[in-house]
NUPAPA-64985 format. One record per atom (N, C-alpha, C): residue in one letter; x, y, z. Coordinates in pm, whole numbers, padded with zeros to 5 digits, always signed. Example, Ala and Ser with C-alpha at 12.3 -4.5 7.8 and 13.67 -1.06 7.14 Angstrom:
BEGIN
A+01319-00569+00780 A+01230-00450+00780 A+01320-00330+00780 S+01285-00225+00708 S+01367-00106+00714 S+01290+00003+00787 
This chain:
BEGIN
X+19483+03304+09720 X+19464+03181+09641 X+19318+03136+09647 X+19269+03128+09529 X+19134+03053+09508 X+19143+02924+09588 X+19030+02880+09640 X+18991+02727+09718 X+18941+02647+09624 X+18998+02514+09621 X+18979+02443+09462 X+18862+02308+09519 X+18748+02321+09454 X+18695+02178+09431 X+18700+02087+09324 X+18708+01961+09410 X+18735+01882+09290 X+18606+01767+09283 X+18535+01794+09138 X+18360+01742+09151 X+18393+01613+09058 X+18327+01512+09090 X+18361+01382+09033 X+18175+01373+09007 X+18168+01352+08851 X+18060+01370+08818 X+17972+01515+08749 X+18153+01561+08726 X+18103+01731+08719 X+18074+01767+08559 X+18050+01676+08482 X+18035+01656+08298 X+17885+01641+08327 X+17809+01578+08426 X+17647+01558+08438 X+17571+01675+08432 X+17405+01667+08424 X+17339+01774+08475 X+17388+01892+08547 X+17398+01821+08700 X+17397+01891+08818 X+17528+01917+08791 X+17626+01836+08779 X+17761+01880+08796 X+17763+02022+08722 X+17761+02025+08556 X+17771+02142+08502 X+17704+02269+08543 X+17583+02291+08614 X+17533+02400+08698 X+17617+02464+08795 X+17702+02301+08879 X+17712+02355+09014 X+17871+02375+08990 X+17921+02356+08891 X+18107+02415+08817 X+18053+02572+08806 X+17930+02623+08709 X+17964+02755+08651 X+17895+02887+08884 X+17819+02793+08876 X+17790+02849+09043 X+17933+02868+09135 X+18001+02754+09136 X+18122+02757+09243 X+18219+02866+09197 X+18223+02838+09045 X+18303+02963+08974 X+18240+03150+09002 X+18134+03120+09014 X+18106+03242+09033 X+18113+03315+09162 X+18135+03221+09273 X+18173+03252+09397 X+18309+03235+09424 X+18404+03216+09326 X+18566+03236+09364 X+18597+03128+09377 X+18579+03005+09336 X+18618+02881+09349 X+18690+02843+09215 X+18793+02758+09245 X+18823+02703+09060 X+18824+02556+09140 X+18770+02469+08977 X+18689+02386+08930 X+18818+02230+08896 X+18828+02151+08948 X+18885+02020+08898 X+18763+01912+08883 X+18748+01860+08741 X+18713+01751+08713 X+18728+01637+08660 X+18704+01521+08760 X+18691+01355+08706 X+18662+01358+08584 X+18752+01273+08485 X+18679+01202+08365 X+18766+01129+08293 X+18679+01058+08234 X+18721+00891+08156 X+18792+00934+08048 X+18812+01058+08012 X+18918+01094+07853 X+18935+01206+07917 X+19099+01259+07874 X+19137+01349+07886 X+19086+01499+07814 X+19091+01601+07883 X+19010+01779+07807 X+19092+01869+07828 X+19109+01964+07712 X+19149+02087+07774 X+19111+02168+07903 X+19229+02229+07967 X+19151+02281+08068 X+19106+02408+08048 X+19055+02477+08083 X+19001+02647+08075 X+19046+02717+08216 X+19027+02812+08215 X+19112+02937+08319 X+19081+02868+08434 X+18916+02864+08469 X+18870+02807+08592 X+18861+02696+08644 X+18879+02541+08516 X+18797+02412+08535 X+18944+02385+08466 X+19001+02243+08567 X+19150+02172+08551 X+19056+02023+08535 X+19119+01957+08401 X+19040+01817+08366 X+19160+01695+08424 X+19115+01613+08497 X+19181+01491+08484 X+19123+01320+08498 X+19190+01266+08447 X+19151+01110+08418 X+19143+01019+08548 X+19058+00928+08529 X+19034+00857+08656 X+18933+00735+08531 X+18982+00576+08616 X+18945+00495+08513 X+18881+00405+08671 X+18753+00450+08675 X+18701+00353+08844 X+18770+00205+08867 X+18657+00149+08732 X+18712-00016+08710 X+18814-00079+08761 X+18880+00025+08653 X+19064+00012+08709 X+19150+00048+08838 X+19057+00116+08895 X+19122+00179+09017 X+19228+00293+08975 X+19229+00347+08890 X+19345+00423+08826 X+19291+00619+08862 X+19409+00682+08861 X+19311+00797+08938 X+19448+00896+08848 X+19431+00996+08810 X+19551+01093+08847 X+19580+01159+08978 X+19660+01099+09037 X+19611+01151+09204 X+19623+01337+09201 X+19683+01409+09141 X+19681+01553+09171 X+19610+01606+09154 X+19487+01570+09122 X+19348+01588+09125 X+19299+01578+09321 X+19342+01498+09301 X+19272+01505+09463 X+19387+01567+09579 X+19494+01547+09554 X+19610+01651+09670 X+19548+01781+09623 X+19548+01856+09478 X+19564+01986+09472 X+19392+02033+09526 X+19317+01914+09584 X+19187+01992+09614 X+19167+02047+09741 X+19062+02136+09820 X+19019+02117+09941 X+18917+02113+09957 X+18838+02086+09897 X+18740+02024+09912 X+18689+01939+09764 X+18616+01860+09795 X+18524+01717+09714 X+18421+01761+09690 X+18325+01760+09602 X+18187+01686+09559 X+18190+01593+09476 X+18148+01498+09550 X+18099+01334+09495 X+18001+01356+09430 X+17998+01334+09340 X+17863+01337+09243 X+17817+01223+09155 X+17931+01142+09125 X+18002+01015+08994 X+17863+00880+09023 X+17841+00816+08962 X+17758+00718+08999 X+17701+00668+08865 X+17681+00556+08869 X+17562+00521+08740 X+17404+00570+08765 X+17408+00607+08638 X+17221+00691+08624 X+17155+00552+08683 X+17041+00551+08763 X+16978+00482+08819 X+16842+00430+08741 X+16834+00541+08700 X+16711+00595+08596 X+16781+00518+08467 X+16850+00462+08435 X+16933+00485+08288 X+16887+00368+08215 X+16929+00248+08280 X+16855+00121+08269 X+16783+00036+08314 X+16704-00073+08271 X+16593-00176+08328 X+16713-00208+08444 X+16679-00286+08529 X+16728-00330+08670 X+16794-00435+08654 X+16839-00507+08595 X+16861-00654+08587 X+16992-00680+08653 X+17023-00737+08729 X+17099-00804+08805 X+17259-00745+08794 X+17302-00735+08707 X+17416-00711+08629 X+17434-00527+08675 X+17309-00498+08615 X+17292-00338+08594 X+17248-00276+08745 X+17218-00355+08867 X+17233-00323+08971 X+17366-00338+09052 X+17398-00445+09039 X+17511-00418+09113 X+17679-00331+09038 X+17640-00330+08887 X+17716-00174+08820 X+17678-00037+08916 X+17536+00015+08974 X+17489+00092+09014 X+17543+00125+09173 X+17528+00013+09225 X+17598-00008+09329 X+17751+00035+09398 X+17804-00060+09276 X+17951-00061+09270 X+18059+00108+09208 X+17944+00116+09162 X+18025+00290+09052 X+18048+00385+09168 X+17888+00352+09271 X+17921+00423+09376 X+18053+00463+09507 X+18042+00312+09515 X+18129+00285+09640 X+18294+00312+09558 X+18302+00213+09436 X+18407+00230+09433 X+18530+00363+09360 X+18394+00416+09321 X+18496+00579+09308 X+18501+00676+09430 X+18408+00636+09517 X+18438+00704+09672 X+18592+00600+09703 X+18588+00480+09725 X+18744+00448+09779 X+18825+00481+09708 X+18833+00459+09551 X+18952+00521+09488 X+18988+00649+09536 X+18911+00728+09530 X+18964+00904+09596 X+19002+00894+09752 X+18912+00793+09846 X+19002+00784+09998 X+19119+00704+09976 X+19140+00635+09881 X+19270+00573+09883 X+19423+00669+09854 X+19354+00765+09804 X+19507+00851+09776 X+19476+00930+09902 X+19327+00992+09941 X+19424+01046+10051 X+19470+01008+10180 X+19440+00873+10210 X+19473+00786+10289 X+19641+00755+10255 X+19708+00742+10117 X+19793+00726+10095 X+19905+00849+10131 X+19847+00940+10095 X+19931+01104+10106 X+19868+01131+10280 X+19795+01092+10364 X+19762+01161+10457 X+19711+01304+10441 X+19623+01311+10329 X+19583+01447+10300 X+19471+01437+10367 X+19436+01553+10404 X+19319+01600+10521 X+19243+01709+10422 X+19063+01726+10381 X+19039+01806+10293 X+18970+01919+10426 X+18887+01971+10382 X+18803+02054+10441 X+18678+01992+10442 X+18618+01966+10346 X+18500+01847+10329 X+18503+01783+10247 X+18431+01658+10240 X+18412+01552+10150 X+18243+01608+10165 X+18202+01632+10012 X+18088+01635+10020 X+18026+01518+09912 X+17924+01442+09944 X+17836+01359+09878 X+17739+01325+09849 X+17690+01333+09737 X+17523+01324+09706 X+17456+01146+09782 X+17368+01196+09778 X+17282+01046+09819 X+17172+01069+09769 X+17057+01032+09773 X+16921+01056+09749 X+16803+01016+09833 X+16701+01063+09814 X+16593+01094+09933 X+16509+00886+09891 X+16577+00788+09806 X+16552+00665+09776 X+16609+00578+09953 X+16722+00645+10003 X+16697+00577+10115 X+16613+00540+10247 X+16475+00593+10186 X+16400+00599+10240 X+16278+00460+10193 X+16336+00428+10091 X+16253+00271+10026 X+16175+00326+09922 X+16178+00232+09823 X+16031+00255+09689 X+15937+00239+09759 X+15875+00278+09856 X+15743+00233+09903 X+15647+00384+09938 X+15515+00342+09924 X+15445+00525+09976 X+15337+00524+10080 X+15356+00559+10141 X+15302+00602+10290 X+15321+00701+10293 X+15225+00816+10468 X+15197+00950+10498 X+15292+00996+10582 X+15389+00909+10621 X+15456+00906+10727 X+15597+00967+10664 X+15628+01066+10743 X+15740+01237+10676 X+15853+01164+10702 X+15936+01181+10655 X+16088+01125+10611 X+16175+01221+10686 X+16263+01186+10785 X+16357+01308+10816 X+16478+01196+10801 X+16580+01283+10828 X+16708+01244+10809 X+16744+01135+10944 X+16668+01120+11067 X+16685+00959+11112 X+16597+00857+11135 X+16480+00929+10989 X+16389+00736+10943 X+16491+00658+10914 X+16475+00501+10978 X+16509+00428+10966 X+16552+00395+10835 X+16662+00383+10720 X+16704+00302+10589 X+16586+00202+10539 X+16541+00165+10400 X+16462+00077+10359 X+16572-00054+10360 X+16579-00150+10327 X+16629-00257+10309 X+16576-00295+10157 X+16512-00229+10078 X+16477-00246+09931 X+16580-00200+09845 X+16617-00236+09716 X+16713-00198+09617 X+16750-00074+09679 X+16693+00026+09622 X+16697+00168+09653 X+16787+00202+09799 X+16740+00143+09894 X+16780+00185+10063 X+16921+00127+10051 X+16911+00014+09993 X+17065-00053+10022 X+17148+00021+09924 X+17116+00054+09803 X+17204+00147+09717 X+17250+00267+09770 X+17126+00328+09836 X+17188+00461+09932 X+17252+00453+10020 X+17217+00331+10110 X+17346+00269+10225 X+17452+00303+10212 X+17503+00168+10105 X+17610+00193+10066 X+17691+00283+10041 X+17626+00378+09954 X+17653+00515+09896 X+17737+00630+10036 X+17663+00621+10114 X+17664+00685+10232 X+17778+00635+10306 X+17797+00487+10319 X+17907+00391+10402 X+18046+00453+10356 X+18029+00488+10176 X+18191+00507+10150 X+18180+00666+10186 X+18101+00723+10194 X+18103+00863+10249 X+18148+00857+10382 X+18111+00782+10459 X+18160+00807+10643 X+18283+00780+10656 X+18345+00703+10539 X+18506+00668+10538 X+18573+00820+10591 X+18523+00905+10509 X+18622+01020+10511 X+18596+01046+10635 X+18424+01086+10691 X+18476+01166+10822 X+18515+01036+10940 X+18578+00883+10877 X+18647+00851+10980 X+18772+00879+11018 X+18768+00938+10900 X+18934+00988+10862 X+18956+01138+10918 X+18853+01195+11004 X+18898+01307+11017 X+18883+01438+10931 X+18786+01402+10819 X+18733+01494+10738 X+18576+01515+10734 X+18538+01688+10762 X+18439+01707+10731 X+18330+01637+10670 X+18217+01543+10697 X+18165+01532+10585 X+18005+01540+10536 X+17906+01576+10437 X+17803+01618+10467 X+17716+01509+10321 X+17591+01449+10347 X+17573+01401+10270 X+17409+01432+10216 X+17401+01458+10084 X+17352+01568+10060 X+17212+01439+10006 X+17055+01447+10050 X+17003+01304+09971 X+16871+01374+09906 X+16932+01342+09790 X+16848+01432+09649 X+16700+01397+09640 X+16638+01465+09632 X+16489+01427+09550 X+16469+01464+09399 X+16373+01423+09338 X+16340+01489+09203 X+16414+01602+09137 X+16512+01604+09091 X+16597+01720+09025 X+16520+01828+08897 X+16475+01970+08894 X+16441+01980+08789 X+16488+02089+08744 X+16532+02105+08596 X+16575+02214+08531 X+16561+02211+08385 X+16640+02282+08311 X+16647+02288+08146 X+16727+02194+08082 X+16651+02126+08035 X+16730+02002+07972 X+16801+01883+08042 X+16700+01858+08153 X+16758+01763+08209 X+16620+01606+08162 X+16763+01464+08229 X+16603+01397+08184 X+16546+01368+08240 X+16474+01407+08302 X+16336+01389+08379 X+16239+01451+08287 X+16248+01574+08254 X+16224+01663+08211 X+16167+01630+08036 X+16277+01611+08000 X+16313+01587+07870 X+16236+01461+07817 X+16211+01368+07901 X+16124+01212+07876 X+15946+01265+07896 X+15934+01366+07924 X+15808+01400+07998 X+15762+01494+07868 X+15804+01632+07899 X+15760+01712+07753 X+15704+01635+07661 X+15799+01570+07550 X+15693+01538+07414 X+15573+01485+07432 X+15544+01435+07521 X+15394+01363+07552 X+15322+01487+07622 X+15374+01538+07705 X+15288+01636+07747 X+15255+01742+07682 X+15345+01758+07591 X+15291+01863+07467 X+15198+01850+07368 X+15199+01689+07353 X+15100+01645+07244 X+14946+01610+07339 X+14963+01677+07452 X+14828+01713+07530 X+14806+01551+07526 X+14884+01448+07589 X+14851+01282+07580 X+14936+01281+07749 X+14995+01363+07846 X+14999+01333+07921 X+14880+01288+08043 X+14934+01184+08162 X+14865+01169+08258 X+14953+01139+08361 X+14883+01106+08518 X+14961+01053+08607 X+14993+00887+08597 X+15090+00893+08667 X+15107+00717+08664 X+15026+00624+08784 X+15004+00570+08714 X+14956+00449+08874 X+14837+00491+08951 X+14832+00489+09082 X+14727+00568+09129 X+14715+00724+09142 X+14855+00770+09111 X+14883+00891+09097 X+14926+00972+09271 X+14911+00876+09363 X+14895+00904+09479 X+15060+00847+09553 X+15147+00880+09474 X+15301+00857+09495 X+15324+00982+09527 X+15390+01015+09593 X+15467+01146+09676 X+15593+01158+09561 X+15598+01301+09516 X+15705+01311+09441 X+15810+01457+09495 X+15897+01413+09613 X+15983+01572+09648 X+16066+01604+09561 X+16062+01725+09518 X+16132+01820+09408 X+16229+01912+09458 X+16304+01943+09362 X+16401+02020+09387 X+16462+02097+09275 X+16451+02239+09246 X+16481+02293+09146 X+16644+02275+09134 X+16757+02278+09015 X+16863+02244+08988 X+16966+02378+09084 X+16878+02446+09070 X+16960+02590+09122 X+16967+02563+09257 X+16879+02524+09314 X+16863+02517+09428 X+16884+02421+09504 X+16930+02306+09433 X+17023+02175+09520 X+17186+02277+09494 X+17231+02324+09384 X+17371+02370+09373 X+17401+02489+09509 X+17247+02536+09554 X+17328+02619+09646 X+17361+02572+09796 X+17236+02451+09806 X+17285+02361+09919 X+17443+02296+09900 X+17467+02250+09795 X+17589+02196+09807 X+17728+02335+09804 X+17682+02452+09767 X+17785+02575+09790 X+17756+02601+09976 X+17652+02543+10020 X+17630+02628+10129 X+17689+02507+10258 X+17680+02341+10212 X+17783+02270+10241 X+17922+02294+10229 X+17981+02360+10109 X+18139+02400+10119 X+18139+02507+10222 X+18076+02637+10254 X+18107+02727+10347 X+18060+02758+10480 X+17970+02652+10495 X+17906+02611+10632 X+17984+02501+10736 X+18078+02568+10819 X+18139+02442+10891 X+18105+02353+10956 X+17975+02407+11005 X+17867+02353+11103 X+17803+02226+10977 X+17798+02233+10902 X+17692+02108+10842 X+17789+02027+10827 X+17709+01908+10843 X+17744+01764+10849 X+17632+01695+10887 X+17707+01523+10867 X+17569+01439+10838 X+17485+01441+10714 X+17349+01389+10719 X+17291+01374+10573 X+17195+01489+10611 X+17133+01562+10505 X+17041+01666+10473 X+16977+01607+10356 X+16857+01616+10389 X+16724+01611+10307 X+16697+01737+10156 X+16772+01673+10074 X+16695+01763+09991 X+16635+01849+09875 X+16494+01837+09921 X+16392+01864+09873 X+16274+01909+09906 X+16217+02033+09848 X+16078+02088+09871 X+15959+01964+09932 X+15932+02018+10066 X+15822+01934+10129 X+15647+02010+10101 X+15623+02012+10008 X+15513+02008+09967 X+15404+01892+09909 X+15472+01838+09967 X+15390+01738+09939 X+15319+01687+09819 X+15394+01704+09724 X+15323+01727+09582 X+15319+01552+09546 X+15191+01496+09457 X+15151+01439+09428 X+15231+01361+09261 X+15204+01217+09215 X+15251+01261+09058 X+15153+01291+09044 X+15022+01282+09068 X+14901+01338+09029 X+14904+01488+09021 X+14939+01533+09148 X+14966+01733+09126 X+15053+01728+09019 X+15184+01745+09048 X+15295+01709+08907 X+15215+01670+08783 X+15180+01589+08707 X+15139+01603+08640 X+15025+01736+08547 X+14877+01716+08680 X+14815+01855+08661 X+14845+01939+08578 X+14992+02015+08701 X+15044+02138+08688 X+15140+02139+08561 X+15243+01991+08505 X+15280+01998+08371 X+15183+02019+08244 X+15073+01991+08296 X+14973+02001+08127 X+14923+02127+08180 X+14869+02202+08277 X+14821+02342+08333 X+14933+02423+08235 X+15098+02395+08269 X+15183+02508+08207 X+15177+02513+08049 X+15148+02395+07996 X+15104+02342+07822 X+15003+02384+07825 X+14883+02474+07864 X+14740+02499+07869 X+14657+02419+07856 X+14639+02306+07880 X+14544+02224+07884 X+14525+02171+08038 X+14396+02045+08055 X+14367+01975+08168 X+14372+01876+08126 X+14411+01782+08122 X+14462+01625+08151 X+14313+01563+08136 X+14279+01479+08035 X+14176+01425+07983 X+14202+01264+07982 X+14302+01229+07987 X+14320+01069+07982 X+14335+01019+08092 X+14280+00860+08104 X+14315+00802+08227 X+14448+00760+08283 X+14461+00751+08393 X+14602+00730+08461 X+14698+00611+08407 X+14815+00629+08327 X+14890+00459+08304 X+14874+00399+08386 X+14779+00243+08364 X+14835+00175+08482 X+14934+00120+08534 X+14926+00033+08622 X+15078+00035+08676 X+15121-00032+08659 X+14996-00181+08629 X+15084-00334+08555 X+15156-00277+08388 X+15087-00181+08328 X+15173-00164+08230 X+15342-00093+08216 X+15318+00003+08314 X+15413+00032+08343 X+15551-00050+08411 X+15496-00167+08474 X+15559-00246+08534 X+15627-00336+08392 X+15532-00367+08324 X+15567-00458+08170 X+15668-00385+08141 X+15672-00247+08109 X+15766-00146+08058 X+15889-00094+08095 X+15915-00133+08199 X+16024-00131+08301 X+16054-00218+08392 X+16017-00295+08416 X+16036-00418+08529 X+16029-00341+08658 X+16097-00360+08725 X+16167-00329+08840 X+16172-00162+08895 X+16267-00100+08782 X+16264+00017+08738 X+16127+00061+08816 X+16007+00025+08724 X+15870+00141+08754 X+15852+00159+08888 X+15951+00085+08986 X+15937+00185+09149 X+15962+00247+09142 X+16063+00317+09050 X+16077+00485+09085 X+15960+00594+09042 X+15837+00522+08944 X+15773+00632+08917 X+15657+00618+08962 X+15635+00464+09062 X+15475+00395+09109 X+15510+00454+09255 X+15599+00494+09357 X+15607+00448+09489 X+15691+00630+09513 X+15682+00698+09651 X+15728+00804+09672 X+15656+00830+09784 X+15790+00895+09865 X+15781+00924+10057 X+15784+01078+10045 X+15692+01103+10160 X+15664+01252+10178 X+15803+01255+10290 X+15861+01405+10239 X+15982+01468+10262 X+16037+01520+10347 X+16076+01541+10490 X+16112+01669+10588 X+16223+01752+10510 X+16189+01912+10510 X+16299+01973+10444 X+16378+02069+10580 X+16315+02003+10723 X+16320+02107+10800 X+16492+02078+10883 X+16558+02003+10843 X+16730+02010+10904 X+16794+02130+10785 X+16757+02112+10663 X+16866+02188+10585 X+16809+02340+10578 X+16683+02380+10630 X+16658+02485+10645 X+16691+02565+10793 X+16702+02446+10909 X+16755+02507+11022 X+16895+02581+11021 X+16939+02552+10885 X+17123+02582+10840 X+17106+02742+10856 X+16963+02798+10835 X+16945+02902+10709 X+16982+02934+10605 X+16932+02808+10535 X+16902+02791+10398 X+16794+02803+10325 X+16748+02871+10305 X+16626+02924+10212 X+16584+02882+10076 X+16501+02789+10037 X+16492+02758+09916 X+16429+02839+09820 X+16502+02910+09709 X+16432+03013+09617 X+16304+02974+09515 X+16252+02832+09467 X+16193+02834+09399 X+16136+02705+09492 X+15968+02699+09522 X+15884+02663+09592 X+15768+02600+09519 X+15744+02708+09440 X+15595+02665+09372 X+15639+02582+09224 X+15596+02486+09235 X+15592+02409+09136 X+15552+02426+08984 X+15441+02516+08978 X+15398+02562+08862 X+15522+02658+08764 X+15543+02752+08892 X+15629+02898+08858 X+15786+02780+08811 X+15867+02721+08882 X+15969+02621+08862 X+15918+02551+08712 X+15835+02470+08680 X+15841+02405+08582 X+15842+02511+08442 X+15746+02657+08421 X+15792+02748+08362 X+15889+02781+08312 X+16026+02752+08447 X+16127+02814+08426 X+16199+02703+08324 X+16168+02597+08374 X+16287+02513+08327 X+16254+02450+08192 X+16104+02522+08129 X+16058+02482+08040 X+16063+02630+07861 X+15992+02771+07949 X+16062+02808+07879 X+16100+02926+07932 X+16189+02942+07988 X+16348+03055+08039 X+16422+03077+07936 
């Protein structure tokens, strides 16, 4: 019998990478979602309404293992009061809906696995390396990841595996990070933001999906893992190296940051402020990250 995950959030970016990856290692595929789908040989669809607390629970008995993935884009909208604590709340409360059934059934998985992101570390930028027990920020960001993390420890209070996975910069084909960046950088009008001297850790798409495959078959991991490439890359490098792969050198001055701030409120911490990275717990796993260089990665995900 195939070992079934069940990915909440698995219609996203990352989710859809890390469905056709798990499939290719002998796994079949259950996914969360707000309307019902056909299923296909490998991937079983079912409904779950957060708000509501409403779940199809055989989604979560027939699994053995989880990836949490579900959340509101962070990135998606201005910050405003309303739209943070949506961000907040999407989190926590589709992690309890899923411990509530198996708290209800006494089902025991193999792991609960859950994304977090490398933001619990604060919008703020300093030289000082981030490992997995710097202290939490207490800024939007830190408390969002808190949280995030709090409904994650539910499970392993419960006696389940659990590993929490805290993302940096995601990049691949057609994702949006990606996708907001190109048209300007093609029309040779890109620059860095701000002082340009924000720490930005990256992580190719392939290569967060195999940390989270290497979380399902690693019994030994647990706790949070860092991750993202510690190179220390700059938005200033980042940038560079996006107009370097467009053949050009970057001729305009840096956005500043009060404009950027006009342009996003709140928001522009995610693209003014960035903590240099430790990648060295998820590599003690022996885990090997395949794509490193930044130049060669943006290539790929630009034209592959």
């Amino acid at each position: 019998m195939k070992k079934n995950v069940l990915i909440t959030g698995g219609s996203g970016f990352v989710g859809k990478h890390l469905s056709h990856l798990l499939i290719d290692n002998g796994y079949t595929i259950s996914i969360l979602s707000r309307s019902k789908r056909a299923d296909t040989a490998n991937i079983f669809y079912y409904t779950w309404d957060v708000k509501g607390q409403i779940i199809e629970e055989d989604a979560v008995l027939k699994a053995d293992y989880i990836i949490h993935l579900a959340g509101a884009n962070i990135a998606g909208k201005r910050w405003t009061k309303e739209r943070q604590e949506t961000i907040v709340s999407s989190r926590q409360q589709s992690a309890q809906l899923i411990f509530s059934v198996l708290e209800k059934h006494n089902k025991k998985l193999e792991a609960f696995i859950s994304a977090s992101a490398i933001g619990i570390y604060g919008a703020v930028n300093g030289q000082a390396i981030c490992t997995e027990n710097t202290r939490p920020a207490n800024d939007f960001l830190g408390r969002v990841c808190q949280n995030w993390e709090a409904a994650a420890d539910k499970f392993e209070q419960f006696g389940i595996r659990t590993v929490k996975v805290r993302t940096g910069l995601v990049l691949g084909m057609n994702d949006g990070f990606l996708d907001k960046l190109t048209p300007i950088f093609k029309m040779r009008l890109g620059s860095a933001l701000g002082s340009g001297k924000q720490y930005m850790p990256w992580i190719y798409v392939d290569d967060l999906c195999s940390i989270y495959l290497e979380a399902l078959k690693n019994p030994n991991m647990s706790g949070a893992y860092n991750a993202a490439i510690n190179d220390d890359t700059t938005n200033s490098i980042f940038s560079k190296t996006l107009a370097k792969v467009y053949g050009y050198s970057i001729w305009l001055p840096n956005v500043p940051a009060f404009l950027l701030k006009l342009m996003m409120g709140e928001m522009a911490k995610l693209v003014l402020t960035g903590r240099r990275i430790s990648s060295e717990k998820i590599e003690s796993t022996g885990f090997n990250f395949r794509h490193k260089n930044l130049e060669d990665t943006l290539k790929i995900c630009l034209f592959k």
